[in-house]
Backbone bond lengths (Angstrom), bond angles and torsions (degrees), N, CA, C in turn:
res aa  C-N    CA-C-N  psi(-1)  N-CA   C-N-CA  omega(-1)  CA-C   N-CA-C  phi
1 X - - - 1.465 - - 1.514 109.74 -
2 X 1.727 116.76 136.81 1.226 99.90 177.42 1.781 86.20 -124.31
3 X 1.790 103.59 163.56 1.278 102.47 175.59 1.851 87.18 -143.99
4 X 0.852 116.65 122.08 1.554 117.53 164.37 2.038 116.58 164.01
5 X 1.613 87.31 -174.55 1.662 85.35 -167.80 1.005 111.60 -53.50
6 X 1.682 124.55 146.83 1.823 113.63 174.31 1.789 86.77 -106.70
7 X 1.795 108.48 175.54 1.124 100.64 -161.77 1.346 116.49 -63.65
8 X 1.885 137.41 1.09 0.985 153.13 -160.76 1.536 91.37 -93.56
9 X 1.146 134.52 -22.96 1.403 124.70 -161.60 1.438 115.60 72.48
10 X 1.242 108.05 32.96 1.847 116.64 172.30 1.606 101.43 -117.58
11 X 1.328 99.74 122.41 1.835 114.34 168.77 1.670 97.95 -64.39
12 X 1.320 110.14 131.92 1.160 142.80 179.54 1.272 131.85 -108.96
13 X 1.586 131.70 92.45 1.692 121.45 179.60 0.746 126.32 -73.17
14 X 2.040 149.73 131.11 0.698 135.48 -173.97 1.814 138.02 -72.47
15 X 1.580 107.16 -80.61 1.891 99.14 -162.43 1.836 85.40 -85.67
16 X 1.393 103.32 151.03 1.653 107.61 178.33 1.839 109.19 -66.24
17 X 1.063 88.30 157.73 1.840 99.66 -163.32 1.788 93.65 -73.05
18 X 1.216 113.07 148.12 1.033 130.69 165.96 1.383 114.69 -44.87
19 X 1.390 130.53 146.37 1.608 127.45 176.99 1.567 109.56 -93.09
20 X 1.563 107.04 -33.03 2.049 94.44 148.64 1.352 110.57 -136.31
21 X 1.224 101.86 162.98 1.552 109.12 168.58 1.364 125.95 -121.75
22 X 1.973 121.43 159.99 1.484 97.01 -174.24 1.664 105.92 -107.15
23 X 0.437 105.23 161.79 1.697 108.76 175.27 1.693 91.87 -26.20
24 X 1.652 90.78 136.35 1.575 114.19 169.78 1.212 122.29 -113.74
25 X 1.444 116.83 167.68 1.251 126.20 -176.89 1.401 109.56 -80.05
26 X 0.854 139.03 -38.75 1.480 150.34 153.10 1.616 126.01 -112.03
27 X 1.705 89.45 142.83 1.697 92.93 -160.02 1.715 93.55 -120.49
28 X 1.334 114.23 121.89 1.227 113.63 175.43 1.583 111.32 -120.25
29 X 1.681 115.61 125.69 1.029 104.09 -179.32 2.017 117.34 -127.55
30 X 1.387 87.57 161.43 1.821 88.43 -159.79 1.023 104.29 -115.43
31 X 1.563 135.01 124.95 1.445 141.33 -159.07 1.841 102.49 -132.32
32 X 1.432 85.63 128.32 1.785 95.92 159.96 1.593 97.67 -119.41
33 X 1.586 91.93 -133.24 1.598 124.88 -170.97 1.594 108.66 -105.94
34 X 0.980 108.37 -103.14 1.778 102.91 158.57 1.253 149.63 -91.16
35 X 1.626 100.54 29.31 1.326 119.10 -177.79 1.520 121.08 22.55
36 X 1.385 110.71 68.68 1.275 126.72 158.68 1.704 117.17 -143.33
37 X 1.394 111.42 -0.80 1.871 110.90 162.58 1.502 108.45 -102.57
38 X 1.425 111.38 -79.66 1.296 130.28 -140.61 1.583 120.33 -95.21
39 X 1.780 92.13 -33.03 1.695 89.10 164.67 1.576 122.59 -81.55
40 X 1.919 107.78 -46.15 1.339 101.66 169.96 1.489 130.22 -47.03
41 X 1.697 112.77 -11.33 1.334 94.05 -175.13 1.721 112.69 -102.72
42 X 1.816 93.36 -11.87 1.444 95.62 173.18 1.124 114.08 -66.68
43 X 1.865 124.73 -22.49 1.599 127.73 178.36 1.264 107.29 -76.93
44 X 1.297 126.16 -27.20 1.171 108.27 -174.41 1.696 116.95 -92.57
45 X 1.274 109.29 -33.10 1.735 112.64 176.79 1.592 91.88 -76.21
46 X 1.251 154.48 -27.71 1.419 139.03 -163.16 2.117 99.08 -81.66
47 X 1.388 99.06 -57.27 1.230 111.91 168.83 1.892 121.33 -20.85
48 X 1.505 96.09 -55.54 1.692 103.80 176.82 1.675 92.51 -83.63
49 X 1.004 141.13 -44.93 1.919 124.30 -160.89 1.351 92.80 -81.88
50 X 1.138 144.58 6.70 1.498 127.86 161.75 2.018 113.53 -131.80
51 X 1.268 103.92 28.48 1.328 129.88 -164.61 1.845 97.46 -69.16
52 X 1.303 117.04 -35.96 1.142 134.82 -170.42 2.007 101.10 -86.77
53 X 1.228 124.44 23.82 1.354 116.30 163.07 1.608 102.00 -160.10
54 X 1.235 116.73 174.35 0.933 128.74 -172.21 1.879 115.89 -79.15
55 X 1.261 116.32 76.15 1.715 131.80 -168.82 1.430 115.07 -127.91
56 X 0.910 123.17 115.37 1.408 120.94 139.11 1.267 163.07 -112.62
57 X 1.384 105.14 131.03 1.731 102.44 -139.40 1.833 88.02 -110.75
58 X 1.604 97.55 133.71 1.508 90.94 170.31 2.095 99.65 -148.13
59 X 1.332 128.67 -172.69 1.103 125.62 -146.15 1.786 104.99 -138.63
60 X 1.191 129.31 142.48 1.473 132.68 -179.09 1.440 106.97 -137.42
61 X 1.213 108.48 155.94 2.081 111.16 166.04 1.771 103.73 -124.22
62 X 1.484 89.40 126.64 1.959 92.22 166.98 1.613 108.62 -56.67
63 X 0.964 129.72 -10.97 1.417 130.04 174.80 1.802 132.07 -177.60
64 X 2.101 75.14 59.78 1.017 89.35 167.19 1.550 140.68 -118.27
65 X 1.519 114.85 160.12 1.390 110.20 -160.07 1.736 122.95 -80.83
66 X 0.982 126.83 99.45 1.711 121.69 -154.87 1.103 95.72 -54.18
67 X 1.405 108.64 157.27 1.815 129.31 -175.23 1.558 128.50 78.20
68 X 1.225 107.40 1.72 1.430 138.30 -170.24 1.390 97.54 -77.98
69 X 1.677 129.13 131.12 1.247 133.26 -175.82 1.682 107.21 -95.44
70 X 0.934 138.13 -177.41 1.827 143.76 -178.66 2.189 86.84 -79.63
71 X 1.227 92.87 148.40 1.410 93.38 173.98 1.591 104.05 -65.70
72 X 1.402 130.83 171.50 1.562 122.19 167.95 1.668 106.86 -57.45
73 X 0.987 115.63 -63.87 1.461 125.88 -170.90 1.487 107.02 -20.05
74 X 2.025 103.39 -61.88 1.108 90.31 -166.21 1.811 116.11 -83.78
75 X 1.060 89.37 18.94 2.111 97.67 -171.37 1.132 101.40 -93.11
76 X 1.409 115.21 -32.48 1.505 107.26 175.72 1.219 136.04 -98.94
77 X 1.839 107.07 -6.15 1.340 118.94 143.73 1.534 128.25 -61.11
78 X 1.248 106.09 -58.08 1.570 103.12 156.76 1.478 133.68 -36.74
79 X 1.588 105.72 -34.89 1.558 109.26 172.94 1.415 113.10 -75.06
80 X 1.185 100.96 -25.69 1.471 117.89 175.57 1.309 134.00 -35.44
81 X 1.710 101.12 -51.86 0.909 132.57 -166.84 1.551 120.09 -110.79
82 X 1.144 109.33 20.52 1.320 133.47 175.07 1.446 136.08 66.25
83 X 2.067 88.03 20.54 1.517 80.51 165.07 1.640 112.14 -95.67
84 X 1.607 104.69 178.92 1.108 135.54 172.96 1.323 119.68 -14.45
85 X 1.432 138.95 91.36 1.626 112.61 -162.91 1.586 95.92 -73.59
86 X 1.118 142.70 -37.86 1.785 160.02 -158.76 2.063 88.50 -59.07
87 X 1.269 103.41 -52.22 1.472 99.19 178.85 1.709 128.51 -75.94
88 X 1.618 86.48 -35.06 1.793 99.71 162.44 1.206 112.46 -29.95
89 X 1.527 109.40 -66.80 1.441 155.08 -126.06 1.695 95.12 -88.23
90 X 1.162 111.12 -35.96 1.895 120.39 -177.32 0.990 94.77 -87.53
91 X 1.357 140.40 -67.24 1.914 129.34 -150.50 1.186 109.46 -27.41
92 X 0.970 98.20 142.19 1.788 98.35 -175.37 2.041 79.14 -157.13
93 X 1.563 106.93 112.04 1.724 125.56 161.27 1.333 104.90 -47.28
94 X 1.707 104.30 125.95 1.448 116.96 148.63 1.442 106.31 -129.84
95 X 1.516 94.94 -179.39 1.976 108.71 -168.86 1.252 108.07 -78.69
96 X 0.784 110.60 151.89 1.574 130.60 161.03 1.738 112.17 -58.57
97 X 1.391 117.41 111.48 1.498 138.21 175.35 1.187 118.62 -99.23
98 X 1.751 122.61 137.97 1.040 88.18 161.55 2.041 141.72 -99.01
99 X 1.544 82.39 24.03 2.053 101.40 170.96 1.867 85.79 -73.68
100 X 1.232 135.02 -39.96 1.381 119.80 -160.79 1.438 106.76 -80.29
101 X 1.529 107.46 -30.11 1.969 95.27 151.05 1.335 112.63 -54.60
102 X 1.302 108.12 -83.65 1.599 113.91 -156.70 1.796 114.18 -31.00
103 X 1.306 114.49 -34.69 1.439 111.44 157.73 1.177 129.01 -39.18
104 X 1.281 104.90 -76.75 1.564 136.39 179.75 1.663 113.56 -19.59
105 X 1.089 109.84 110.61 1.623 86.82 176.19 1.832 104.10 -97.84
106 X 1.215 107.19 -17.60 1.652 105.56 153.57 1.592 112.02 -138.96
107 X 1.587 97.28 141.49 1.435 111.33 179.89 1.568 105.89 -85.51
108 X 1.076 144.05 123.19 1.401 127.21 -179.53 1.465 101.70 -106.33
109 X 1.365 121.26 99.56 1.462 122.40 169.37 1.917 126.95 -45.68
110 X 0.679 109.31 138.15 1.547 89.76 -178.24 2.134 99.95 -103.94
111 X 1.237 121.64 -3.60 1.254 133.11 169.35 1.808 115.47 -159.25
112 X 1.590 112.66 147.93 1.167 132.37 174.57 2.093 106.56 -20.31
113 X 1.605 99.21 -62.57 1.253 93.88 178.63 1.300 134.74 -86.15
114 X 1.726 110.33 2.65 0.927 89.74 171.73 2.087 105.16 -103.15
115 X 0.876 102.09 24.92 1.441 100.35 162.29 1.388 112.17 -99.25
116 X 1.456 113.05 -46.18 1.747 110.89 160.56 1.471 109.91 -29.99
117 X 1.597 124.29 -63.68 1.392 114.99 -168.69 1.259 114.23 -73.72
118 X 1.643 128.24 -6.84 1.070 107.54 -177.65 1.397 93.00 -84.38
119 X 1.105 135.91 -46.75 1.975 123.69 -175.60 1.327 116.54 -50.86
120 X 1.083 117.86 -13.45 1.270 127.44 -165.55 1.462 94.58 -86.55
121 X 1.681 117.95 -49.15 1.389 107.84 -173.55 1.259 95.41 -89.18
122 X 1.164 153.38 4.74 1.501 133.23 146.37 1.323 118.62 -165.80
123 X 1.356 103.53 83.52 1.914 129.25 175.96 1.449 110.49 -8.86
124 X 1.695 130.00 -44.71 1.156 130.40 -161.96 1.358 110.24 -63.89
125 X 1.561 115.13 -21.03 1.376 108.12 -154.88 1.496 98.11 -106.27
126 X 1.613 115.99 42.21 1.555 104.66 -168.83 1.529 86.68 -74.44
127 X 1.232 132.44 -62.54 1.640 143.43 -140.37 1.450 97.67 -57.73
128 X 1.489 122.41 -19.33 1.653 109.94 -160.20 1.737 96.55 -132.04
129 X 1.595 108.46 32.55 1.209 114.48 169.58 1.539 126.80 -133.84
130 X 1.310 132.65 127.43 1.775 138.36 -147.97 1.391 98.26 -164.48
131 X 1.149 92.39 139.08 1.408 105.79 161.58 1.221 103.45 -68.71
132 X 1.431 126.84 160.18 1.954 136.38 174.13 1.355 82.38 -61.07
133 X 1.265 133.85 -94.79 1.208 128.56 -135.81 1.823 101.22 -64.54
134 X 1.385 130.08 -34.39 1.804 108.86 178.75 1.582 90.59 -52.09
135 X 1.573 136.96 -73.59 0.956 139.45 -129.39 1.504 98.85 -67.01
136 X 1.025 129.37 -31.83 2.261 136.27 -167.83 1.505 94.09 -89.15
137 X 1.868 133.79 -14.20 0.954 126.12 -177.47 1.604 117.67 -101.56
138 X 2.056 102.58 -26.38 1.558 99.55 168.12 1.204 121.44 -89.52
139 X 1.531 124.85 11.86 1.229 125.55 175.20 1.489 104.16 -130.66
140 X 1.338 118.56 34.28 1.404 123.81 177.30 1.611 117.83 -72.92
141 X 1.613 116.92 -27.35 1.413 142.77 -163.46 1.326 93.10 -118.25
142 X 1.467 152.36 18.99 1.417 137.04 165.62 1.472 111.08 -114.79
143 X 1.639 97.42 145.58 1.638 104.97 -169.72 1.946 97.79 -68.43
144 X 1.096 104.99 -178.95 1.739 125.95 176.22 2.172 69.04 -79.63
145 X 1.393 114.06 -96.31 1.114 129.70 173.56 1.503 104.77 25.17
146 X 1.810 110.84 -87.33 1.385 127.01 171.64 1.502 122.26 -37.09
147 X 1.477 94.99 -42.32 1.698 93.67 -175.53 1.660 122.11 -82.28
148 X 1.716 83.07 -15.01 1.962 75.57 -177.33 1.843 94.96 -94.49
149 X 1.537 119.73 -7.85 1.075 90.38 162.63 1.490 135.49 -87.65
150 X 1.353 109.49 -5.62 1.224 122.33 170.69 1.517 109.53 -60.56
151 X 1.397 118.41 -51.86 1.583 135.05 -144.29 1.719 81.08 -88.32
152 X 1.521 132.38 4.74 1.623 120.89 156.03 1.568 115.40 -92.54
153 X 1.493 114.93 2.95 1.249 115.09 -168.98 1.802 110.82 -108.58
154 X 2.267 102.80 12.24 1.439 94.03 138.90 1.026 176.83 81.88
155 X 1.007 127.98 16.75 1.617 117.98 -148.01 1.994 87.32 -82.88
156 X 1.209 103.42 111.38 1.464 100.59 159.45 1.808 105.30 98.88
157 X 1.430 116.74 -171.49 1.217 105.58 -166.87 1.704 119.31 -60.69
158 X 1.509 137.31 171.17 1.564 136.22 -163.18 1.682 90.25 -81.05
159 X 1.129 137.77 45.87 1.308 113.67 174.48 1.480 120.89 -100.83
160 X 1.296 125.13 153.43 1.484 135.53 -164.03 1.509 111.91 -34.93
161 X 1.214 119.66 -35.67 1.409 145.66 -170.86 1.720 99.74 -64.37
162 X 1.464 108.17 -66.04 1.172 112.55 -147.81 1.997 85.95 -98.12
163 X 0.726 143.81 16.07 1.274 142.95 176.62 1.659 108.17 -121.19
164 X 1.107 124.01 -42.63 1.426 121.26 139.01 1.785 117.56 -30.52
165 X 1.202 106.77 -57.82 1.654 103.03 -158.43 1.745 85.47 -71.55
166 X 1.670 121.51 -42.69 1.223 112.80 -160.32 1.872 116.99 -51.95
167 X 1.813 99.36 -35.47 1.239 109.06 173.61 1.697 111.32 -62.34
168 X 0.796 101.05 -40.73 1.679 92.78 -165.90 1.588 108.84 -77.37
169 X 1.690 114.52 -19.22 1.491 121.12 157.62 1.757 123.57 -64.99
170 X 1.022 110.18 -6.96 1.495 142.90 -174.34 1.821 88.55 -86.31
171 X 1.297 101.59 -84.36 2.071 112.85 -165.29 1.254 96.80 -56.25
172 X 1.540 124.09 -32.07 1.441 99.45 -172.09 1.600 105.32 -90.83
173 X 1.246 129.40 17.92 1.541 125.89 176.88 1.502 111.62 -105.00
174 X 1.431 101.97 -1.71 1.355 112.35 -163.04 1.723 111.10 -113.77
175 X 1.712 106.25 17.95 1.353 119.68 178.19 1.789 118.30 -83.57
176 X 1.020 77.91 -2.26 2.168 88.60 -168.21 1.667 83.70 -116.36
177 X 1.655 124.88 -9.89 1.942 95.22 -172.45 1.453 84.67 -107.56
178 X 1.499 138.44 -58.91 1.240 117.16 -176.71 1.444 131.35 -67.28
179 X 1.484 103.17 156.78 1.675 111.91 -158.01 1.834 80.10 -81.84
180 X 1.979 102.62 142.68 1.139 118.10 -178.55 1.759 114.19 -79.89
181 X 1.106 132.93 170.74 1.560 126.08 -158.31 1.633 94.69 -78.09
182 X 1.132 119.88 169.60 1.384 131.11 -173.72 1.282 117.23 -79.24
183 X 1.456 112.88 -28.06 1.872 126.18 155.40 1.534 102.75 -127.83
184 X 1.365 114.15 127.23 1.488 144.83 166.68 1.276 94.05 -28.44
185 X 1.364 139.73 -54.47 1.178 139.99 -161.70 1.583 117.33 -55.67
186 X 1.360 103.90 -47.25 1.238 117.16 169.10 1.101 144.82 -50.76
187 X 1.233 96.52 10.07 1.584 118.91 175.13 1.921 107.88 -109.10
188 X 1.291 121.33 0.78 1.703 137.60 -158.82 1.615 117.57 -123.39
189 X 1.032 114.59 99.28 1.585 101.64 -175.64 1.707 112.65 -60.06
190 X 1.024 126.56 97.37 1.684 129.54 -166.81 1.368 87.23 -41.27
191 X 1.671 96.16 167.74 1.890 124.01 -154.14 1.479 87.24 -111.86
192 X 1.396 123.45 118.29 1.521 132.57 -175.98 1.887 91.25 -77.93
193 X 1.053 131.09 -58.33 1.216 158.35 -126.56 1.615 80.40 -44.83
194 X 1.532 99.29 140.12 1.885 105.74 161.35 1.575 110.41 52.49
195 X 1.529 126.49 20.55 1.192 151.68 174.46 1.315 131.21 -102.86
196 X 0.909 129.48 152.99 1.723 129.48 172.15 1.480 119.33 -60.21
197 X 1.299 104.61 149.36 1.946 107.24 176.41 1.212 107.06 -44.79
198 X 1.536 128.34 -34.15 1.525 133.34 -175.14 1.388 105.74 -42.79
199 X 1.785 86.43 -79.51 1.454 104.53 174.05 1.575 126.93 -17.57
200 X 1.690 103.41 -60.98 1.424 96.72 171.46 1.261 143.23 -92.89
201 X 1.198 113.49 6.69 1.742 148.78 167.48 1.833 84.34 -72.51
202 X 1.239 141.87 -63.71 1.151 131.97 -159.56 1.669 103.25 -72.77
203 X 1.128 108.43 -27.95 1.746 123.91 -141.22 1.987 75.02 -71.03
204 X 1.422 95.93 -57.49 1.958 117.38 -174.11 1.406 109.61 -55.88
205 X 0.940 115.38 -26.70 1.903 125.66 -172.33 1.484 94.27 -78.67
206 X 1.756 116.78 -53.43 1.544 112.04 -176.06 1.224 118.41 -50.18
207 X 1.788 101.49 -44.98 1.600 109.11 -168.60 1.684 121.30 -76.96
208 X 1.243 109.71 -17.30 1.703 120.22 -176.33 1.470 85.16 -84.06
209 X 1.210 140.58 -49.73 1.402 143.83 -138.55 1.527 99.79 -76.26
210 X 1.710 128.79 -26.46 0.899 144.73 -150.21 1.635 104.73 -119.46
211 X 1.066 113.17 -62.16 1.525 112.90 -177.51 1.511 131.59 -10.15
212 X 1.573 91.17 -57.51 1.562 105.05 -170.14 1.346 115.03 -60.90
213 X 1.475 124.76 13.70 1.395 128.03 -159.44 2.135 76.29 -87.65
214 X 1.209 103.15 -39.57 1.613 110.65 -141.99 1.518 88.76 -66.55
215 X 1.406 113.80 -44.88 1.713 124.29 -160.15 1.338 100.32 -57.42
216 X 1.664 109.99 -44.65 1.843 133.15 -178.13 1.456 91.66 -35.40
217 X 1.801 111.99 -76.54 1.536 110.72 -159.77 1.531 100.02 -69.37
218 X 1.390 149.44 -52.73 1.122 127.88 174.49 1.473 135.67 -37.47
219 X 1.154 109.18 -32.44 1.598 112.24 164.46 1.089 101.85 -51.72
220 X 1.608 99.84 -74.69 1.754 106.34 -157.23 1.444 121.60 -49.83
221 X 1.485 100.91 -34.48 1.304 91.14 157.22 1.793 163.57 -44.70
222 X 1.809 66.13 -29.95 1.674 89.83 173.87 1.403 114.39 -109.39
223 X 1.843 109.39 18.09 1.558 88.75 174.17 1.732 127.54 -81.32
């Protein structure tokens, strides 16, 4: 699998996503608004950079309308970028549940509120829920080192599962020691939707820029 700049300066996913999957060891899930910009594309570029372990990454909207396809913009950014057009091509938006928390062993917000609403629909999952960009920004200053020694502290046997959750119990303790971004915003991949190419050229820059935080703890998890 390769995931990185091609000489164009476009992030690139590597082997195409499977057409099914079986139950995974880890369930990562990516939330916007109407899940047709910003989460489908975080499911689909996260999907190939962690393609190489046992993950599954899939996508919800706090208020979104089921049957709803990815806007073009973002389908053809995604193709863009070398995922799957066959998977592009299926997404089809559903709502936000709360069985699609209780899975989740991380919620990946794609903005401030929509991580607010996900606690809101079920409080338990505050510790294992961040926006991409809080979570790539409170672990921006920690060694691999730090985190795999954290991810021995556990609750229960060293397995990928539970050393995963330990890391992400780690970033979320670490919201009161690191200094917060200089605009609130900066913690939100902006909403391309009904926007200019700019718009979503930036919207894609936030979200590639951020990702690799997720691939980071999935490794480590599995070392």
């Amino acid at each position: 699998m390769t995931h990185a700049l091609n000489l164009l300066g476009v992030w690139t996913c590597g082997h195409p996503r499977s057409a099914s999957r079986r139950s995974s060891l880890l369930n990562i899930l990516a939330v916007c608004t109407g899940n047709v910009c910003r989460s489908p594309l975080a499911e689909q570029l996260l999907t190939e950079l962690v393609s190489g372990f046992d993950v599954s990454v899939s996508s919800a909207g706090t208020r979104a309308r089921g049957g709803v396809p990815m806007t073009t913009e973002t389908a053809e950014i995604a193709v863009t970028h070398g995922c799957d057009p066959r998977q592009v091509e299926s997404h089809r938006a559903r709502a936000l549940t709360d069985e699609h928390l209780r899975s989740a062993h991380l919620a990946l917000a794609m903005a401030r509120e929509h991580r607010r609403e996900i606690v809101e629909t079920n409080p338990s999952v505050l510790r294992r829920t961040f926006t991409v960009r809080e979570l790539s920004r409170l672990l921006a200053d920690v060694s691999d080192d730090q985190l795999r020694e954290e991810s021995t502290r556990a609750s229960g046997p060293l397995t990928p599962e539970n050393k995963f959750s330990a890391m992400l119990l780690f970033a979320a303790s670490r919201r009161g020691l690191v200094l917060p971004p200089a605009m609130a915003e900066d913690d939100d991949i902006v909403d391309p939707y009904r926007r200019s190419s700019r718009t979503y050229a930036l919207s894609t820059e936030q979200l590639t820029s951020a990702l690799p935080v997720v691939l980071r703890l999935v490794r480590l998890a599995h070392d």
